[in-house]
C-alpha positions as CSV (number, residue, x, y, z in Angstrom):
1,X,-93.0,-76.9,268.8
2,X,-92.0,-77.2,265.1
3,X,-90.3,-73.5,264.0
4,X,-92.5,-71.8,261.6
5,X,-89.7,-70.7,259.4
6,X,-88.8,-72.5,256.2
7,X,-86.0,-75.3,256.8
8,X,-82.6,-74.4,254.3
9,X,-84.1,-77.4,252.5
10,X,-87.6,-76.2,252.1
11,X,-86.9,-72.7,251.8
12,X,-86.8,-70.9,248.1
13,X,-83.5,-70.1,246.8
14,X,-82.6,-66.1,246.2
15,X,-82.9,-65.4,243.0
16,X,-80.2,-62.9,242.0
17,X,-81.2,-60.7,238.9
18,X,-78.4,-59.5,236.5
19,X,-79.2,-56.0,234.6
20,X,-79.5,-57.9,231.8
21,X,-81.8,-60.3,233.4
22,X,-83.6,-57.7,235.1
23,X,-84.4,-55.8,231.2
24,X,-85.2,-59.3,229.8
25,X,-88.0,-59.6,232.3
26,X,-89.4,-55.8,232.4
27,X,-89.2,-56.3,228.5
28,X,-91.2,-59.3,228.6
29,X,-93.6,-57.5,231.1
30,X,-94.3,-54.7,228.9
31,X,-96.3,-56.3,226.5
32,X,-100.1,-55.9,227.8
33,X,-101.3,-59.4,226.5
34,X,-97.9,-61.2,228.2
35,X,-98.7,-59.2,231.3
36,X,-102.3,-60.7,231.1
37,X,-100.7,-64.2,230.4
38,X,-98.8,-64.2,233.3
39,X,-101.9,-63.3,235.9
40,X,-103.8,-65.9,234.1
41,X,-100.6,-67.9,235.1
42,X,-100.7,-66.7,238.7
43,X,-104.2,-66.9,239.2
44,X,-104.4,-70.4,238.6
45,X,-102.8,-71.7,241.3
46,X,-101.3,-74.4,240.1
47,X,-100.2,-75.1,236.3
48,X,-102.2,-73.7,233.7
49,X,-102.5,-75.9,230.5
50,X,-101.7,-73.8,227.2
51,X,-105.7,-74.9,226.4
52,X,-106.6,-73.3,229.2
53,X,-104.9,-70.3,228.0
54,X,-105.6,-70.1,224.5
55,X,-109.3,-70.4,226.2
56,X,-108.9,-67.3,228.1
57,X,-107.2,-65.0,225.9
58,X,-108.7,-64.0,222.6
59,X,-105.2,-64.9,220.9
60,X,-104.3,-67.3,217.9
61,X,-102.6,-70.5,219.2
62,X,-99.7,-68.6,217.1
63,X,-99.4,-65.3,219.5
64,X,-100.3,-68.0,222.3
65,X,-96.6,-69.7,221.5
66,X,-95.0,-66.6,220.8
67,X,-95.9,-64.8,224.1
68,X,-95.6,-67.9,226.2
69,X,-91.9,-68.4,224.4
70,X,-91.3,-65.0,225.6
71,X,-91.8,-65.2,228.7
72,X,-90.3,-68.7,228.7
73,X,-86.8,-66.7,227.4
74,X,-87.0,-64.4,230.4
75,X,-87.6,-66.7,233.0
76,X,-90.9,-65.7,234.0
77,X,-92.7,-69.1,233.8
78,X,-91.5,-73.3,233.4
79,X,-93.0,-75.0,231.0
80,X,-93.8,-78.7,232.3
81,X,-94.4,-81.2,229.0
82,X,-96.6,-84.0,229.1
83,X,-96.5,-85.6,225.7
84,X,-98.2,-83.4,223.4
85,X,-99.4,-81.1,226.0
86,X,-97.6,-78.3,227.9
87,X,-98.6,-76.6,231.3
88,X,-97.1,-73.0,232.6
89,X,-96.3,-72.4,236.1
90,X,-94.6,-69.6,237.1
91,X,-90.9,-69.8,238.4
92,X,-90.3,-69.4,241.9
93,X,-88.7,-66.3,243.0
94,X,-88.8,-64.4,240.0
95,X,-91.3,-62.0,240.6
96,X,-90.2,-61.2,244.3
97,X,-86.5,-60.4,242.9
98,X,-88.0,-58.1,240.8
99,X,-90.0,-56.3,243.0
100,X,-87.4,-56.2,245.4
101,X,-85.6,-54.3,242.9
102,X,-87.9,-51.8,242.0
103,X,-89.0,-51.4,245.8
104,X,-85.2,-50.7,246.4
105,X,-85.0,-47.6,243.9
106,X,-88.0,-45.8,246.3
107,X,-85.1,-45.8,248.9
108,X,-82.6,-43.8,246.9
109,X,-83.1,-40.4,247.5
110,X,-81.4,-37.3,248.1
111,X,-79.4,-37.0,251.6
112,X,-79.3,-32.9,250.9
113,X,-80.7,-30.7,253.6
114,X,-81.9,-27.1,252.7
């Protein structure tokens, strides 16, 4: 029976966050319409054409390239280009190196007793 683990081959890379890796991306986060970018990004599934985009946000094609540059520069999402069009996926393991991050700072806490 067939292991229903990921094979070394198959199975995501860590992704290993610098500090200033880590800033890059919670910057990039901050901004509410790069935040919205990025579910529309998640939610698709599969890559999400920058038409598709502009479609769903009610942004120039201007603040489209800008926030999708952003987020490019913090290595949120790939960019695939296919002639004059370009599709966003988000990269792999990003996201969960983050979060296992922040999750880690809820188990810091203070040993003392009294």
């Amino acid at each position: 029976m067939p292991s229903a683990q990921p094979s070394a081959e198959t199975a995501p890379k860590a992704v290993r966050l610098s500090r200033t890796r880590r800033a890059a991306l919670l910057k990039a986060l901050a901004d509410p319409r790069r935040f919205e970018l990025l579910e529309r990004i998640a939610a698709s599934h599969c890559a999400l054409s920058c038409a598709q985009a502009r479609e769903a946000l009610p942004i120039s094609a201007a603040t489209l390239s800008h926030h999708v540059k952003e987020l490019e520069s913090a290595g949120l999402i790939e960019i695939r280009r296919e002639g004059k069009f370009h599709f966003l996926a988000l990269r792999p393991g990003v996201l969960g190196a983050l979060a296992s991050q922040l999750l880690a700072l809820e188990t810091i806490g203070c040993t003392k007793k009294g």
